[in-house]
N, CA, C and O atoms as a GROMACS GRO file, in nm:
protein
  212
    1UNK      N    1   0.455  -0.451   2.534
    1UNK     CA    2   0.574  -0.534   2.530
    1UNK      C    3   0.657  -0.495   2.408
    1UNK      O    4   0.619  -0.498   2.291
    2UNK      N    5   0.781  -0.454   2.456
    2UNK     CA    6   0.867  -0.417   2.274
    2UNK      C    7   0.915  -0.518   2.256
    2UNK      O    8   0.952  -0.601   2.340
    3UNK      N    9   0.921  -0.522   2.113
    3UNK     CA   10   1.010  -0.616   2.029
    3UNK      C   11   1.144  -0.638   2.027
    3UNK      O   12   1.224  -0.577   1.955
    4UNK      N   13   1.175  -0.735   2.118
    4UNK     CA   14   1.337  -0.754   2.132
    4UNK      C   15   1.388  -0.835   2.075
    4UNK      O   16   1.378  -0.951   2.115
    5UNK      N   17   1.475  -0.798   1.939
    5UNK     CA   18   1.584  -0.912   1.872
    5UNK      C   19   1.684  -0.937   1.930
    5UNK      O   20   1.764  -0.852   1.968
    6UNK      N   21   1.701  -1.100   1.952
    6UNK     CA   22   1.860  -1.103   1.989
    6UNK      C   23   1.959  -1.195   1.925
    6UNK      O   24   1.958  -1.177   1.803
    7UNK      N   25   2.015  -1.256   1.950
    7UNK     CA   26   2.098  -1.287   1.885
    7UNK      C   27   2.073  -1.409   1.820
    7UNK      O   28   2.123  -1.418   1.708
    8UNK      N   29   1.998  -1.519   1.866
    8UNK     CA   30   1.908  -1.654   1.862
    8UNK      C   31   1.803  -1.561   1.699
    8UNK      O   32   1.818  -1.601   1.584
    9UNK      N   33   1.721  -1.458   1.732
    9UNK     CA   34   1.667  -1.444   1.644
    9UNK      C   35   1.704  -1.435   1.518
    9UNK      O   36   1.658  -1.477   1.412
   10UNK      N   37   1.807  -1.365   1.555
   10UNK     CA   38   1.902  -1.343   1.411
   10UNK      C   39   1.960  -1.486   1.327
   10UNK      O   40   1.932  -1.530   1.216
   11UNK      N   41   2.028  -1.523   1.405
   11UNK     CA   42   2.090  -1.676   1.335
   11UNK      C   43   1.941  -1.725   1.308
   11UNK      O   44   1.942  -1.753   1.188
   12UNK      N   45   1.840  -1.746   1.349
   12UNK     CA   46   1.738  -1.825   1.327
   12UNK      C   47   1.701  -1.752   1.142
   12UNK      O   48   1.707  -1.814   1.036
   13UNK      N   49   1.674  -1.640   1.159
   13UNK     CA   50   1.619  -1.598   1.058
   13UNK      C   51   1.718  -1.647   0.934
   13UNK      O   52   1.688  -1.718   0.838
   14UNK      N   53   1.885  -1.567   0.977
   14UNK     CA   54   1.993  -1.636   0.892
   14UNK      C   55   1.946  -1.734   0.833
   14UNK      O   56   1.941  -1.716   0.712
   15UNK      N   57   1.897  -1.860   0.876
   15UNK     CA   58   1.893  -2.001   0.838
   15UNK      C   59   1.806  -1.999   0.750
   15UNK      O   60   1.817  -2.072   0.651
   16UNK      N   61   1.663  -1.888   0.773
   16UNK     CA   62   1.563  -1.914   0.673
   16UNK      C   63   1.571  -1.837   0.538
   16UNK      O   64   1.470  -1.842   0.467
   17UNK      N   65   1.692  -1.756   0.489
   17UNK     CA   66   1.681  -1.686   0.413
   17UNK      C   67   1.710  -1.736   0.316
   17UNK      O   68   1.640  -1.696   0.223
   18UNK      N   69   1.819  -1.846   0.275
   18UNK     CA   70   1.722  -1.942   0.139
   18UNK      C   71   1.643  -2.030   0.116
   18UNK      O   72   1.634  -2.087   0.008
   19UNK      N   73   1.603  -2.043   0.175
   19UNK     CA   74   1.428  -2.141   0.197
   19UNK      C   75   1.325  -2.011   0.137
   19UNK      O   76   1.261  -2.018   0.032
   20UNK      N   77   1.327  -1.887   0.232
   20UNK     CA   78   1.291  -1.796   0.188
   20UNK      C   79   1.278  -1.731   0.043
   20UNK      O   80   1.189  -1.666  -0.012
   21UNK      N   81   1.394  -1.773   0.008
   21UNK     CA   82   1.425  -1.714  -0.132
   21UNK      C   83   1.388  -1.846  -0.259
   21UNK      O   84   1.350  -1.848  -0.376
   22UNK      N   85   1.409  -1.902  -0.199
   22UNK     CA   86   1.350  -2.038  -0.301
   22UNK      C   87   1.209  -2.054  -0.364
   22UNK      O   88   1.165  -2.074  -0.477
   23UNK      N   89   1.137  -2.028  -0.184
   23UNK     CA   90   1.023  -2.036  -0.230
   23UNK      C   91   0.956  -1.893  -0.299
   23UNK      O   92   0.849  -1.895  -0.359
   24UNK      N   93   1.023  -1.793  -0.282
   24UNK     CA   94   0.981  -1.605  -0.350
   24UNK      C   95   1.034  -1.682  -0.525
   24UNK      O   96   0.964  -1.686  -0.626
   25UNK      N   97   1.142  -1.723  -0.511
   25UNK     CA   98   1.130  -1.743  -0.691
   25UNK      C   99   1.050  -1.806  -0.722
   25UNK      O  100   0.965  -1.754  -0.794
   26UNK      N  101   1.033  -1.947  -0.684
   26UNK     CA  102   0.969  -2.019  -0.711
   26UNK      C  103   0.798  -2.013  -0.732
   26UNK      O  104   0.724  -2.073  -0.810
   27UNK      N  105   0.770  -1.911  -0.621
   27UNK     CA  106   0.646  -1.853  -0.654
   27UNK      C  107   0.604  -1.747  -0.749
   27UNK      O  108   0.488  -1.751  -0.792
   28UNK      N  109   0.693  -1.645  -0.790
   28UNK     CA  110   0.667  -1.509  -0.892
   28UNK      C  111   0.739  -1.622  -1.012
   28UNK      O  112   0.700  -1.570  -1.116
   29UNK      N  113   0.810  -1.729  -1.048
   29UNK     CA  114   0.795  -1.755  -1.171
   29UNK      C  115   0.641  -1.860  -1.171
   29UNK      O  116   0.556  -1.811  -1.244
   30UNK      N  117   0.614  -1.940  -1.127
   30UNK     CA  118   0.480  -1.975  -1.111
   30UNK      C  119   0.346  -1.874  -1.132
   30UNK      O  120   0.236  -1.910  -1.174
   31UNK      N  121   0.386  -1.730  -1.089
   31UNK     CA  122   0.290  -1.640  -1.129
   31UNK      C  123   0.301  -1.609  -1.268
   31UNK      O  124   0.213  -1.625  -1.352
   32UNK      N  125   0.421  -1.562  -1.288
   32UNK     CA  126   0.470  -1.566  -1.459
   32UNK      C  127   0.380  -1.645  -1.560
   32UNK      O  128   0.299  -1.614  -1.648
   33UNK      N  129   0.441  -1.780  -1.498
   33UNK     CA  130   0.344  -1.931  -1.554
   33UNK      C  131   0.198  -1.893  -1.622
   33UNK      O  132   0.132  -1.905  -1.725
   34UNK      N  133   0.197  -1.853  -1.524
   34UNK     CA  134  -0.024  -1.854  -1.503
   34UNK      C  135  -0.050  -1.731  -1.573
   34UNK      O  136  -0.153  -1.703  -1.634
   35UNK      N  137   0.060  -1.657  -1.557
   35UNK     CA  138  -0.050  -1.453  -1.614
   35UNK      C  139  -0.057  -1.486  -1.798
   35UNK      O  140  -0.046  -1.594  -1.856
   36UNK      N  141  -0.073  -1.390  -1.835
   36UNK     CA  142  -0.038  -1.316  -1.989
   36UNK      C  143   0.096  -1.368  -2.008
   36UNK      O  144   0.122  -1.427  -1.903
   37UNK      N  145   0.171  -1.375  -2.069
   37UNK     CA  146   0.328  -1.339  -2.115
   37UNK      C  147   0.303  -1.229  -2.169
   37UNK      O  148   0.361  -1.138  -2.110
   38UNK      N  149   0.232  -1.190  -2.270
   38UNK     CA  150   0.191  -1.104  -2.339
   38UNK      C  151   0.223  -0.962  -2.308
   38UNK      O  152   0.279  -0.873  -2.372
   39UNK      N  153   0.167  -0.968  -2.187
   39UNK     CA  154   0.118  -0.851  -2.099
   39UNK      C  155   0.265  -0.840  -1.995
   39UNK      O  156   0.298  -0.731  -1.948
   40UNK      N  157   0.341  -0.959  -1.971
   40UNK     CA  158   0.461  -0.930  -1.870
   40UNK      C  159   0.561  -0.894  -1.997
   40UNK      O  160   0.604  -0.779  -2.002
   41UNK      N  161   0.598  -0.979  -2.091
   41UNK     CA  162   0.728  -0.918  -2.200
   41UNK      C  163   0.694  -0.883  -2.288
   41UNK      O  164   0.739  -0.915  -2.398
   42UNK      N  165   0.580  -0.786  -2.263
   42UNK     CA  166   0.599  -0.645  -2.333
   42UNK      C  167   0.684  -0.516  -2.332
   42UNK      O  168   0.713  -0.427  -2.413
   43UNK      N  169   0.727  -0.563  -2.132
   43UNK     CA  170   0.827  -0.442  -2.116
   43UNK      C  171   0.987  -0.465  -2.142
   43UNK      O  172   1.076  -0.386  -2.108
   44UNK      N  173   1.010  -0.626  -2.228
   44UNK     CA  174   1.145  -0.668  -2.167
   44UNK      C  175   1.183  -0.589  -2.296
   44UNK      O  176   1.102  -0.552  -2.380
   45UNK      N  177   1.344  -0.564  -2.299
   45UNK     CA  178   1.379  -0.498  -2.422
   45UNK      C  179   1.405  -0.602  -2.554
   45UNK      O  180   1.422  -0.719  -2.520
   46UNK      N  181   1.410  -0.577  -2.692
   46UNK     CA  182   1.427  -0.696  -2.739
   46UNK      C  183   1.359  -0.779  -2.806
   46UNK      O  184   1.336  -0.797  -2.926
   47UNK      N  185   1.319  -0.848  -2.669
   47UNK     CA  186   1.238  -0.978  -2.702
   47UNK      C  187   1.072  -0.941  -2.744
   47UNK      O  188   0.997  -1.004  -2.818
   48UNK      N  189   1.031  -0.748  -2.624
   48UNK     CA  190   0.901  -0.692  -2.642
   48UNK      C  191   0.893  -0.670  -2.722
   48UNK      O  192   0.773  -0.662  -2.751
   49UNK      N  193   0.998  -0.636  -2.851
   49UNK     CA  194   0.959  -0.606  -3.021
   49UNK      C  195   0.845  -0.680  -3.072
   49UNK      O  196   0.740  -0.635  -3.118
   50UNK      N  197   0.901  -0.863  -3.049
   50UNK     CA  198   0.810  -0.904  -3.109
   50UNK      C  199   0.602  -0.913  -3.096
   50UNK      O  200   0.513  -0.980  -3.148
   51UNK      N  201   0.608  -0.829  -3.020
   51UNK     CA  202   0.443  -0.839  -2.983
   51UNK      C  203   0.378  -0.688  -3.017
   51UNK      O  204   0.265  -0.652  -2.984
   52UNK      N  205   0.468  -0.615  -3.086
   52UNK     CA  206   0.419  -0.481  -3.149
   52UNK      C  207   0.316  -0.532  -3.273
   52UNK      O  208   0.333  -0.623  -3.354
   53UNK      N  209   0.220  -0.455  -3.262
   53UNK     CA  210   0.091  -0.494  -3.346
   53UNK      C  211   0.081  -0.380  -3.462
   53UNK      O  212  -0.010  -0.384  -3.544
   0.00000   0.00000   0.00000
């Protein structure tokens, strides 16, 4: 059976793409939350100065 998009699919998806996106931020800053900082803004420019040892 192939995969047929049509036009219903599309608007449908349309609808979910900031729900979608809400919950993608909302989850990788929640990961942020929980990891190292240490270990994530080490690469930011700047701010990674301060964790040079």
């Amino acid at each position: 059976m192939a995969l047929r998009l049509g036009r219903k699919h599309v608007e449908l998806a349309g609808k979910w793409i900031p729900s979608a996106a809400a919950y993608g931020t909302a989850g990788t800053l929640t990961l942020l939350y929980f990891t190292d900082w240490k270990v994530v803004l080490q690469y930011v420019p700047f701010y990674g100065g301060k964790f040079k040892e």
